[in-house]
N, CA, C and O atoms as a GROMACS GRO file, in nm:
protein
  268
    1UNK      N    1   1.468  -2.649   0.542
    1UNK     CA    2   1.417  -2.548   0.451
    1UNK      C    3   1.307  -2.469   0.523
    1UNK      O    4   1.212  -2.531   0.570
    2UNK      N    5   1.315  -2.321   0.537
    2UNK     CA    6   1.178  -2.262   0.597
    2UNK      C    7   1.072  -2.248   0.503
    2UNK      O    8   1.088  -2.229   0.382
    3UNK      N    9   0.976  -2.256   0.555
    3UNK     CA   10   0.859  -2.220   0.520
    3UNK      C   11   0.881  -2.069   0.484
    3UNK      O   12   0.961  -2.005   0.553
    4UNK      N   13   0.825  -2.017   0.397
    4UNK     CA   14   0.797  -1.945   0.315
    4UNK      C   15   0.688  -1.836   0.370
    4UNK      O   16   0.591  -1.898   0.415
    5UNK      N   17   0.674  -1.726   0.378
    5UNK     CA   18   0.536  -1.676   0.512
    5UNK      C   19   0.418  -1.593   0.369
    5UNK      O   20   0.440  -1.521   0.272
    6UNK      N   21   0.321  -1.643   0.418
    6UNK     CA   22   0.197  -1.519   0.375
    6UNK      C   23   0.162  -1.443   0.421
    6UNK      O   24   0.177  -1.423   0.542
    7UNK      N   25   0.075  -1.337   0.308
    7UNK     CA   26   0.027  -1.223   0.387
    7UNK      C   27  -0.140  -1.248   0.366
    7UNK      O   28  -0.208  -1.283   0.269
    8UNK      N   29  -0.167  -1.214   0.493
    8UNK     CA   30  -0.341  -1.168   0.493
    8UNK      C   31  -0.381  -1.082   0.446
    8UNK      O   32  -0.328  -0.975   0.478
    9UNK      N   33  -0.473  -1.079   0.366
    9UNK     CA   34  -0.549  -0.963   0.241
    9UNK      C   35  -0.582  -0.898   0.303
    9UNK      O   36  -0.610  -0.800   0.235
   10UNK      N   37  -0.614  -0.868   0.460
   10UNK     CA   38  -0.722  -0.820   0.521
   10UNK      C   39  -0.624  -0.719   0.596
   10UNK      O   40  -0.616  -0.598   0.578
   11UNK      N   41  -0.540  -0.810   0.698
   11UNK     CA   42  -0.487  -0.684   0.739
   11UNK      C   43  -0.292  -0.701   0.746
   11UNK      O   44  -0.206  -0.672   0.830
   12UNK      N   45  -0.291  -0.762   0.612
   12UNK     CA   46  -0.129  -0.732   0.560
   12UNK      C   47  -0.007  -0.804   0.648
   12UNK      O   48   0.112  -0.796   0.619
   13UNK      N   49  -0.060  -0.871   0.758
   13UNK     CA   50   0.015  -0.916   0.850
   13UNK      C   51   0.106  -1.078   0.782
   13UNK      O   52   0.043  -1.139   0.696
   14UNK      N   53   0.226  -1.128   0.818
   14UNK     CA   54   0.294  -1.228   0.760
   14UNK      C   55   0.304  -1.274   0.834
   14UNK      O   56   0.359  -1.225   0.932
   15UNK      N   57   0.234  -1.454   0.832
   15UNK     CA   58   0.237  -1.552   0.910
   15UNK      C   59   0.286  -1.659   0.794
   15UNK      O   60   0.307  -1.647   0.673
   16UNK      N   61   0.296  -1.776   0.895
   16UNK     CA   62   0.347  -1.903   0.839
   16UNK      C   63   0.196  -1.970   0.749
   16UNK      O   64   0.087  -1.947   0.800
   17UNK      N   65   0.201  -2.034   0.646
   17UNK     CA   66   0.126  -2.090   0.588
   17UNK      C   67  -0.002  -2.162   0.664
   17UNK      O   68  -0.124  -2.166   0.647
   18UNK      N   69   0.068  -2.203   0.731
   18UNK     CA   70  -0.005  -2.308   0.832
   18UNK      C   71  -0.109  -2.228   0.924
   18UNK      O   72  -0.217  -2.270   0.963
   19UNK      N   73  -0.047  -2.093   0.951
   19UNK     CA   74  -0.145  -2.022   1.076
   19UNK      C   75  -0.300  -1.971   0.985
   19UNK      O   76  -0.416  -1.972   1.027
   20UNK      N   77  -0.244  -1.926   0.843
   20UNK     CA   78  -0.368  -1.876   0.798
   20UNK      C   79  -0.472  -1.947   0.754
   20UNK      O   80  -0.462  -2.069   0.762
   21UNK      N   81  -0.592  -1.889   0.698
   21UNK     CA   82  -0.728  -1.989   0.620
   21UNK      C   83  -0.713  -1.935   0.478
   21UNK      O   84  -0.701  -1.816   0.451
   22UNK      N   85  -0.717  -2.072   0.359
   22UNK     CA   86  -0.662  -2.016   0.224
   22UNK      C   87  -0.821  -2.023   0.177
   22UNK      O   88  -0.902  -2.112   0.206
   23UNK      N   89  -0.842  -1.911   0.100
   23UNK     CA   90  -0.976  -1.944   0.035
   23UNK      C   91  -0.917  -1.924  -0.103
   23UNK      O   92  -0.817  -1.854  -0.121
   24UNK      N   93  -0.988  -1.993  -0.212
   24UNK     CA   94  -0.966  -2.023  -0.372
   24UNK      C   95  -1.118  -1.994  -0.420
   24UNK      O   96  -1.231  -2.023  -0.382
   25UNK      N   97  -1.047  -1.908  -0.544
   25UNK     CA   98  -1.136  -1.914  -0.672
   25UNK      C   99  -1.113  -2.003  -0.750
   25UNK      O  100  -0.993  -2.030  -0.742
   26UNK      N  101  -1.167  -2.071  -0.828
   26UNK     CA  102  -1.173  -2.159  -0.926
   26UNK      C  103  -1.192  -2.108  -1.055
   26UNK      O  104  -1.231  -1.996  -1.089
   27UNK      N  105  -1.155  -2.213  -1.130
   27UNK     CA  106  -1.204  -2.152  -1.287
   27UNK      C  107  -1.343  -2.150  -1.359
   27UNK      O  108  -1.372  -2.103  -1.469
   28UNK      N  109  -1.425  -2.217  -1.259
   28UNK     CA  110  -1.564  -2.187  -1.263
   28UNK      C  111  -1.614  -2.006  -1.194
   28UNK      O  112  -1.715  -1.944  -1.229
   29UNK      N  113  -1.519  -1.962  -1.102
   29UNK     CA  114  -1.578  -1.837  -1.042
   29UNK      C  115  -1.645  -1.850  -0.893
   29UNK      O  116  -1.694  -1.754  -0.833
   30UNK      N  117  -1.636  -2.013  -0.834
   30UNK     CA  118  -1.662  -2.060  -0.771
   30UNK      C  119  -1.559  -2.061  -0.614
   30UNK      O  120  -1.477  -2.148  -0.584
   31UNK      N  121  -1.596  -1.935  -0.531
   31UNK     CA  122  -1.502  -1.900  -0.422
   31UNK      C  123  -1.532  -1.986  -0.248
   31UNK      O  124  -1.629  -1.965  -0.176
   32UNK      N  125  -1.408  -2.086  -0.219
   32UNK     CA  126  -1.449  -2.124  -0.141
   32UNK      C  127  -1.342  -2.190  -0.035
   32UNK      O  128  -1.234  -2.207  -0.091
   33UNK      N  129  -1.341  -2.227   0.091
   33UNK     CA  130  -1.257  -2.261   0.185
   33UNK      C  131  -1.170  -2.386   0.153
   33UNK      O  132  -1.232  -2.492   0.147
   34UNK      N  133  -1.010  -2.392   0.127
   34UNK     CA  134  -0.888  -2.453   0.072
   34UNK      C  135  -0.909  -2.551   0.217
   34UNK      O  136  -0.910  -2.467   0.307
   35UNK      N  137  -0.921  -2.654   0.264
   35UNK     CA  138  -0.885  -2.705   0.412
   35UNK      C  139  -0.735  -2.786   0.373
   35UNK      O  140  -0.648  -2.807   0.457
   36UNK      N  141  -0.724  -2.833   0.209
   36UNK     CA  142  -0.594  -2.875   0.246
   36UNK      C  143  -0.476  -2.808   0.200
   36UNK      O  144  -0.360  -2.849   0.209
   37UNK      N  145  -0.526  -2.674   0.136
   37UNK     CA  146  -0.426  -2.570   0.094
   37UNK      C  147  -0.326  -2.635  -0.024
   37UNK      O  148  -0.212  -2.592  -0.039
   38UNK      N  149  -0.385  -2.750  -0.112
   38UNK     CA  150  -0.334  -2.747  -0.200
   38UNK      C  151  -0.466  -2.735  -0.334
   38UNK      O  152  -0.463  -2.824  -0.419
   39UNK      N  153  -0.518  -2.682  -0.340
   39UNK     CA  154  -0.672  -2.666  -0.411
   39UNK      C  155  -0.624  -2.574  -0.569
   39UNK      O  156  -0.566  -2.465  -0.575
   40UNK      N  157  -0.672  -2.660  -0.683
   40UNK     CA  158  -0.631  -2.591  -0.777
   40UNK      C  159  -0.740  -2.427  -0.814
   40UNK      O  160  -0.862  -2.418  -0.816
   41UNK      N  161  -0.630  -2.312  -0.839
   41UNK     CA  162  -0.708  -2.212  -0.876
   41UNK      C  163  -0.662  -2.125  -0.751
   41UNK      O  164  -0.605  -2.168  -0.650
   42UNK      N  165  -0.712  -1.950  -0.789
   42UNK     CA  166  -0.642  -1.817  -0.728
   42UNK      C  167  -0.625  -1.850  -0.568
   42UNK      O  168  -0.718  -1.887  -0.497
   43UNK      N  169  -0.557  -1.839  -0.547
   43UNK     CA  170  -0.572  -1.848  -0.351
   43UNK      C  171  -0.520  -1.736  -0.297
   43UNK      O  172  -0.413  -1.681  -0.324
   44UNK      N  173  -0.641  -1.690  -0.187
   44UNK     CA  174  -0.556  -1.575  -0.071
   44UNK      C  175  -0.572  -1.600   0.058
   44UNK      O  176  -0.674  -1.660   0.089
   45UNK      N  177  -0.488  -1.567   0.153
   45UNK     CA  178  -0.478  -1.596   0.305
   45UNK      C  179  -0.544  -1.458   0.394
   45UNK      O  180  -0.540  -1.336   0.376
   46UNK      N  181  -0.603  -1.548   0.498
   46UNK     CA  182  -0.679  -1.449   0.571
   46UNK      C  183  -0.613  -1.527   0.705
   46UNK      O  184  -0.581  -1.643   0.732
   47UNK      N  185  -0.611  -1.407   0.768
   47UNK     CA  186  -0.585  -1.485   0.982
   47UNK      C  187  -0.664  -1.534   1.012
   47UNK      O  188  -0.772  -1.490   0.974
   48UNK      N  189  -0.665  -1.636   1.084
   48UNK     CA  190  -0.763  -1.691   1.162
   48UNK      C  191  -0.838  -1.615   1.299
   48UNK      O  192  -0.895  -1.679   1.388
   49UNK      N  193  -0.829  -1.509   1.298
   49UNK     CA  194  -0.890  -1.414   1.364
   49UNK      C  195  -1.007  -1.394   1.343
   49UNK      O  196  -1.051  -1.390   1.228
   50UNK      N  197  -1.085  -1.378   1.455
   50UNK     CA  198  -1.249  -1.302   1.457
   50UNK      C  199  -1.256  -1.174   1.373
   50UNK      O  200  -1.348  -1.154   1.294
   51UNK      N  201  -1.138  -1.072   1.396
   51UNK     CA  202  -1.118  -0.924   1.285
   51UNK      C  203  -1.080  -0.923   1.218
   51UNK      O  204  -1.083  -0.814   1.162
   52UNK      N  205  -1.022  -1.009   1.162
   52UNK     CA  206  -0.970  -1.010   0.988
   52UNK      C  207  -1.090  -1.089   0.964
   52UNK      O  208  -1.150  -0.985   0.937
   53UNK      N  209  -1.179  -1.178   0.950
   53UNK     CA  210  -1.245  -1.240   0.897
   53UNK      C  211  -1.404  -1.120   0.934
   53UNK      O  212  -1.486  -1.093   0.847
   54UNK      N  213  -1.410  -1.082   1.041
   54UNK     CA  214  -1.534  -0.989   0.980
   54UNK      C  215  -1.467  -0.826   0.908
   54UNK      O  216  -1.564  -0.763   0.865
   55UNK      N  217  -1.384  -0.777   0.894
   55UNK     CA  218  -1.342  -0.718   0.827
   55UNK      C  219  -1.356  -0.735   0.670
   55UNK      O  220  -1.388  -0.655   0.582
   56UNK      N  221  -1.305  -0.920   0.665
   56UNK     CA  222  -1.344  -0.949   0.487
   56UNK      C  223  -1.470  -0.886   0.454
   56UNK      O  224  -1.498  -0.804   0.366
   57UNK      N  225  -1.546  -0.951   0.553
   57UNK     CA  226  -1.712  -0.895   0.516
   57UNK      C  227  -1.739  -0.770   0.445
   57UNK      O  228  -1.799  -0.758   0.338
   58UNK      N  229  -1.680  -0.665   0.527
   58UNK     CA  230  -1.714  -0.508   0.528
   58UNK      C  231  -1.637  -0.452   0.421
   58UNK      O  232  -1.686  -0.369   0.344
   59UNK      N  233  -1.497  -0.500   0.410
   59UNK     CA  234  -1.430  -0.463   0.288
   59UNK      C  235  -1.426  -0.530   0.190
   59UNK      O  236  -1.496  -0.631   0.175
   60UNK      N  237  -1.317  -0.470   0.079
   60UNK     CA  238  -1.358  -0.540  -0.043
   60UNK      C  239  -1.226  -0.636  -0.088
   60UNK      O  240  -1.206  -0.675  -0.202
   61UNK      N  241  -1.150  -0.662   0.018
   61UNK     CA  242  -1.020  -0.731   0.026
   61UNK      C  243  -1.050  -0.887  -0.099
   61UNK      O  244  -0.989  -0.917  -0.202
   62UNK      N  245  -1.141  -0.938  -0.045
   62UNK     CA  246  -1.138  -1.044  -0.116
   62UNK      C  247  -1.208  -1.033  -0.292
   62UNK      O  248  -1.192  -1.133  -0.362
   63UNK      N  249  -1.262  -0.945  -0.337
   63UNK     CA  250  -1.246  -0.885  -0.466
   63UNK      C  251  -1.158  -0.852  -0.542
   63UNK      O  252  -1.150  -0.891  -0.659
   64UNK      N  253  -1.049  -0.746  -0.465
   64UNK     CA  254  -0.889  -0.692  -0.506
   64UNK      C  255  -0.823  -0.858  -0.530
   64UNK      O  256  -0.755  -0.899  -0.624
   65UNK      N  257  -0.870  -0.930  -0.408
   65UNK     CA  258  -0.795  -1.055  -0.434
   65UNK      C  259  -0.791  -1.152  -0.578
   65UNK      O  260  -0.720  -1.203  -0.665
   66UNK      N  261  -0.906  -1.134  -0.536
   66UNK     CA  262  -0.989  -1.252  -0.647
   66UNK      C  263  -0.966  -1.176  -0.824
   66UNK      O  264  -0.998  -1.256  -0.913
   67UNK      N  265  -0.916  -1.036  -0.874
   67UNK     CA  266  -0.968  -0.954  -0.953
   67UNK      C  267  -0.923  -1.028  -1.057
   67UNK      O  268  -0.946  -0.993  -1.172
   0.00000   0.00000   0.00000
């Protein structure tokens, strides 16, 4: 069975589950790093890249995400 691919909020690219970092909102509002990617509550994938991750910073990717 294949894996299934995500996209990075940041810069739209489709990797395998495994390559990206999942961050989750919770139902508290409480946003924070998935390490075993099964974490209950909203989840979005970012690359493990130095530019997608300071990009999150500057944009508002993870807001649209989280909305």
């Amino acid at each position: 069975m294949q894996e299934r691919l995500r996209m990075c909020i940041v810069c739209h690219g489709r990797s395998d589950k495994k390559e990206l970092v999942r961050l989750v909102k919770n139902k508290d509002g409480e946003i924070f790093l998935d390490k075993t990617g099964k974490a209950n509550g909203r989840g979005a994938y970012v690359c493990k890249s130095k530019d997608c991750f300071d990009k999150l910073k500057k944009t508002r990717a993870l807001n649209r995400a989280f909305k």
